[in-house]
C-alpha positions in Angstrom: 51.9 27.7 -82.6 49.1 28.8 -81.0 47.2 31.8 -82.1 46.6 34.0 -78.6 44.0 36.6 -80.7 41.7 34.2 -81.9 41.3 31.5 -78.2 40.5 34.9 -76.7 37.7 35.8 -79.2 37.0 32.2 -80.1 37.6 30.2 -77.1 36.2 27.0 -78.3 38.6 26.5 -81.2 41.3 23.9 -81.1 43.9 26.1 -80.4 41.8 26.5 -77.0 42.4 23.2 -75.6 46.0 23.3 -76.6 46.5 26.0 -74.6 44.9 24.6 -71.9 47.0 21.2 -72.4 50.2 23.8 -72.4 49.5 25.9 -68.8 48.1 22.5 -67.2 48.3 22.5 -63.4 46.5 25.3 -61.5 44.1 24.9 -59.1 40.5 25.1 -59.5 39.1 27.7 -57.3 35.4 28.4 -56.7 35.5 32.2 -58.0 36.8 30.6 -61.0 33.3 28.4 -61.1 31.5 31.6 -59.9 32.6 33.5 -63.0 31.3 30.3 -64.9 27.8 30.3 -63.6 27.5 34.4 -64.4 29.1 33.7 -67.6 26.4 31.3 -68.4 23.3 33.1 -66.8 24.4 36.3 -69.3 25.1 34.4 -72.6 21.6 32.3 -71.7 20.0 35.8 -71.5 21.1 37.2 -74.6 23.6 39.1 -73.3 26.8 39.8 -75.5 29.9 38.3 -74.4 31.8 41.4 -73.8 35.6 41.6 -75.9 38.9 42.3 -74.2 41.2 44.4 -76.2 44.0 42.7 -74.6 44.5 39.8 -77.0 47.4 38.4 -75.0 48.3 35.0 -73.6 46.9 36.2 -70.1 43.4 37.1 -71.8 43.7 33.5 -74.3 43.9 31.5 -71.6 41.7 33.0 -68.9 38.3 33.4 -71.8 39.8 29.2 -72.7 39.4 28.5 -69.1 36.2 30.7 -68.9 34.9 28.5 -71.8 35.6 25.2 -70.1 34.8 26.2 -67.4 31.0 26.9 -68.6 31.3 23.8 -70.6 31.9 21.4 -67.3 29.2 23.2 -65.6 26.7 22.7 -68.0 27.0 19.3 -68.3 27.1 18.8 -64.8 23.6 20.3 -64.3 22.3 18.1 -66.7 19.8 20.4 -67.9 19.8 19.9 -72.1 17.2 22.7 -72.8 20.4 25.1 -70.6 23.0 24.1 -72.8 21.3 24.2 -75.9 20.4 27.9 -75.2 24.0 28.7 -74.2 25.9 26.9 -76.9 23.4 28.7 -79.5 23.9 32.1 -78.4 27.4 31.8 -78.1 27.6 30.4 -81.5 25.4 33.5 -82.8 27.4 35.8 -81.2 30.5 34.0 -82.9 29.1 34.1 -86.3 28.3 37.7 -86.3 31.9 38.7 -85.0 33.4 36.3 -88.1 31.1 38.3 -90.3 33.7 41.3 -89.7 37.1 39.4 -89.6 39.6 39.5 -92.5 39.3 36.9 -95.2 42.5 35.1 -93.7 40.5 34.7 -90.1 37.5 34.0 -91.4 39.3 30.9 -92.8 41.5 30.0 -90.4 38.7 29.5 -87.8 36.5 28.0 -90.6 38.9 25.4 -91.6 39.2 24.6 -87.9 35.3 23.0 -88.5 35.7 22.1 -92.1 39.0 20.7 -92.7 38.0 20.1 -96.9 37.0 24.1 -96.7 38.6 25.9 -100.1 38.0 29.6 -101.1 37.9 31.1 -104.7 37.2 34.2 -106.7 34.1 32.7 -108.7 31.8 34.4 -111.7 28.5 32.6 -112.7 25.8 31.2 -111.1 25.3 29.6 -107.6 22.3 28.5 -106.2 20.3 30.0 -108.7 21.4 33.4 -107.9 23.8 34.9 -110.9 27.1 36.7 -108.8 27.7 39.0 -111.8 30.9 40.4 -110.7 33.9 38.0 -109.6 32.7 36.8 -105.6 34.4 35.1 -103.3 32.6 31.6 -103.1 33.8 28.9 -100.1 33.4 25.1 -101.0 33.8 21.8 -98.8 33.4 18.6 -99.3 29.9 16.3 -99.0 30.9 14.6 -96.0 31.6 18.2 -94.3 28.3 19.5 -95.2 25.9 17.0 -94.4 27.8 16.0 -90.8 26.6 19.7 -89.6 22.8 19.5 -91.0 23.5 20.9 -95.0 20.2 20.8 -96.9 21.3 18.9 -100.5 17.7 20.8 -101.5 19.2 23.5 -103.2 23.0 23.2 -102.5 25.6 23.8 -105.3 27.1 20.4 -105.6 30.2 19.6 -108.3 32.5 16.8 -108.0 31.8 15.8 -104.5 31.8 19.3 -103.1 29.1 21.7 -101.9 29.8 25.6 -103.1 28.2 28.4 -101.5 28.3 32.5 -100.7 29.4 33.4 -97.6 26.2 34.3 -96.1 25.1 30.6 -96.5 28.3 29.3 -95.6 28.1 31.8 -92.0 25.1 29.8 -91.4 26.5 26.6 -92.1 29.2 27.2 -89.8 27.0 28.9 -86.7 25.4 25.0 -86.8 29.2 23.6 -86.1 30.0 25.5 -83.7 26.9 25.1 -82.2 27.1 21.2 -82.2 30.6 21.8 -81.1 29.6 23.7 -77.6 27.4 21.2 -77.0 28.9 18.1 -77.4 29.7 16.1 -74.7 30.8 12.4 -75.6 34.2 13.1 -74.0 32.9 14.1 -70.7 31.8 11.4 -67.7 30.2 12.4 -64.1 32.4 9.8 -62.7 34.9 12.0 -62.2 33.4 15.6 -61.2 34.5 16.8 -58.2 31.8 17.7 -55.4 32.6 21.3 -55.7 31.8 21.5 -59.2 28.5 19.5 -58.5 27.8 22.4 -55.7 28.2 25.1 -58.3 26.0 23.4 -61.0 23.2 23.4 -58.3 24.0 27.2 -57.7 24.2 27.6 -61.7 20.1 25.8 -62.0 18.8 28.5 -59.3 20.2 31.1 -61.1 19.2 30.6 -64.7 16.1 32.0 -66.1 13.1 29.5 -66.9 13.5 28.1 -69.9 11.1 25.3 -70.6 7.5 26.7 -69.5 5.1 24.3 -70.6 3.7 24.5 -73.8 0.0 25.9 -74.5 -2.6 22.7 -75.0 -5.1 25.1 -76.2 -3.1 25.5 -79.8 -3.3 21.8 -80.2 -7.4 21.0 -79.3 -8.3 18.3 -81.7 -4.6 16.8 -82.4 -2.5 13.9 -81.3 -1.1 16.2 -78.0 -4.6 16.9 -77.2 -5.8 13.5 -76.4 -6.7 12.3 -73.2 -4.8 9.7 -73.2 -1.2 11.8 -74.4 -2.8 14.1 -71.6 -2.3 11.9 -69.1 1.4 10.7 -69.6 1.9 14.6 -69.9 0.9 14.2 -66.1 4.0 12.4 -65.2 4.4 8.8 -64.9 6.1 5.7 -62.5 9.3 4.1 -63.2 9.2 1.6 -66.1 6.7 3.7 -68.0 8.8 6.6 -68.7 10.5 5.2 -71.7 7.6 4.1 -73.5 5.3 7.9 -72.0 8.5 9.9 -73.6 7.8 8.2 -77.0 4.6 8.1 -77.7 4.4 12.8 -76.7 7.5 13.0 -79.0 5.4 10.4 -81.5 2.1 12.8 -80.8 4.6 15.9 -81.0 5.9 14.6 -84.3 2.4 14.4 -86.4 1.0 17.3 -85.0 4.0 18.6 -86.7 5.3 21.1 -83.9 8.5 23.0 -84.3 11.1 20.7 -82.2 12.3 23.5 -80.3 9.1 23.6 -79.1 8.8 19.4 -78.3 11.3 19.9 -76.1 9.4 22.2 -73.9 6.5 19.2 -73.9 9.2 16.9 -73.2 10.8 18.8 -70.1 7.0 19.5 -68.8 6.6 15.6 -68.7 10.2 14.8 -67.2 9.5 17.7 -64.5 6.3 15.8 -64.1 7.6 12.8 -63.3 8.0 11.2 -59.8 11.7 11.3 -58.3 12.7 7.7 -57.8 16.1 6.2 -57.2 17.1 6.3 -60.9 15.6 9.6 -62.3 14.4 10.0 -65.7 16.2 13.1 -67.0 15.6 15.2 -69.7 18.7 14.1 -71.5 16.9 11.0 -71.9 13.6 12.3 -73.3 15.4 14.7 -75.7 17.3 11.7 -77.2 14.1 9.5 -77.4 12.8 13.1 -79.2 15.4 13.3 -81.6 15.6 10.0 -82.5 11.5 10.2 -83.8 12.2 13.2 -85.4 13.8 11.3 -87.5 11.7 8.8 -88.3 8.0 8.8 -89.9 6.7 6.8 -86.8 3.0 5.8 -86.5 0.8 6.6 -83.5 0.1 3.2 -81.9 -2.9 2.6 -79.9 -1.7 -0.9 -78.8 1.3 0.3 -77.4 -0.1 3.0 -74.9 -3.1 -0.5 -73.9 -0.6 -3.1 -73.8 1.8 -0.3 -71.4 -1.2 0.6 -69.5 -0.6 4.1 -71.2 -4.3 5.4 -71.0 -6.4 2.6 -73.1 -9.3 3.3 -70.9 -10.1 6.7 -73.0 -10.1 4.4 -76.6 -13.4 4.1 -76.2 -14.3 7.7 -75.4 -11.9 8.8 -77.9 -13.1 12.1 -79.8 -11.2 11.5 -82.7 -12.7 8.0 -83.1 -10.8 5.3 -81.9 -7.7 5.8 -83.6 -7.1 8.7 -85.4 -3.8 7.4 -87.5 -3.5 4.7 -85.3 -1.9 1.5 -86.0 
């Protein structure tokens, strides 16, 4: 049975698209997408999602719809930087109003993420840290941790579990529900409707700027700094985007810049980038990103020559022909 009190706090539970599965059949209407796009423009600005106290079927399924809704927008305006900022601040917002619940909510929406998740009344030591008195400590299995981004650095591990306080385990969870907002392997542009396309459009005017470029001065001397990296930064022709996009996330990647801050390099370049018939989208250059991030990749030399990538400044290179290069 569904559970109307938590879809309306925590509209991106399962329970959520249940719902939505069980009152099937209305209409979309474009002050329904309208309340999307301001929905999304306020959680991108920081703005806290504001509570009904009416935790009723009504208020369930209009915040699940809401959600949706945002969701489908988001996606449609392809804009990865967009929905990484609302899917964050969302999941923050989440995290601290979990913080508050009772024990028994707390795990219910938990376990909706972690399906291994356990609770216990624990005395000892965890993490290093001694709990003194009894403490409630939450456990789930390996697999569970490490599929949302656990560090195994200092994590409590015993018989192919991973123990932790509640604090760490808040965090842990933030990450899934995070990942959760922002995944969209089950979505396909194939089959949004023109009106929601319109609204998306609407939605990109209306959010704030989020990927300025990034400041070259704090990188004079490094891997973004050379001309050549300078000069795919500029933009570049169709059949050199692919191999542009990897070597500023390689440069990105040994200069050691944060990757939030990659992705504003990487959306400078895409924006950069002339308009042909098949556009090279930011999607695309935050997947190349990732995947180097990775990866201990090299910078190679030969690749930007042999892709006419800026081999004419090897010669003239201030950090002498090479720097790392293989």
């Amino acid at each position: 049975m569904v559970d109307y009190s938590l879809v309306s706090k925590y509209p991106f539970i399962s329970d959520a698209k249940k719902l939505l599965e069980e009152k099937a059949g209305n209409e979309l209407r474009w002050e329904d997408l309208e309340k999307g796009i301001n929905r999304i423009v306020s959680v991108v600005r920081g703005r806290e999602r504001s509570l009904s106290a009416d935790l009723s079927l009504k208020t369930a399924h209009e915040e699940a719809s809401l959600y949706a809704i945002s969701r489908l927008l988001l996606f449609t305006l392809n804009n990865p930087l967009a929905s990484r900022k609302f899917a964050e601040e969302e999941a923050k917002q989440a995290a601290n109003l979990l913080a508050l619940e009772t024990e028994d909510v707390f795990f219910q929406v938990a376990s909706d993420f972690f399906s291994s998740m356990k609770q216990e009344n624990r005395e000892g030591v965890i993490t290093g840290i001694s709990l003194g008195e009894s403490m409630r400590i939450y456990s789930i299995s390996l697999f569970d941790y490490l599929k949302y981004g656990g560090s195994l650095l200092y994590a409590q591990l015993e018989a192919g579990r991973v123990f932790m306080g509640k604090g760490e385990f808040l965090l842990l969870l933030k990450k899934a529900i995070s990942y959760r907002i922002r995944d969209s392997s089950a979505m396909s542009l194939k089959s949004i409707p023109q009106m929601i396309k319109d609204a998306a459009s609407e939605l990109g005017e209306r959010l704030p700027k989020l990927a300025g470029a990034i400041s070259m001065a704090m990188y004079k001397g490094s891997y973004l700094g050379l001309e050549c990296v300078q000069k795919i930064l500029k933009g570049l022709p169709e059949g050199k985007r692919y191999y542009g996009s990897m070597a500023l996330a390689i440069a990105c990647a040994k200069d050691k810049i944060p990757k939030e801050e990659a992705v504003k390099v990487m959306a400078t370049f895409v924006a950069n980038c002339r308009k042909t018939t098949h556009p090279f989208t930011l999607r695309e250059a935050i997947s190349v990103l990732d995947w180097v991030y990775k990866r201990n990749i090299g910078f190679s030399c030969r690749m930007l020559e042999a892709n006419d990538l800026g081999g004419e400044f090897c010669k003239v290179c201030r950090l002498k022909k090479g720097f790392g290069a293989k």
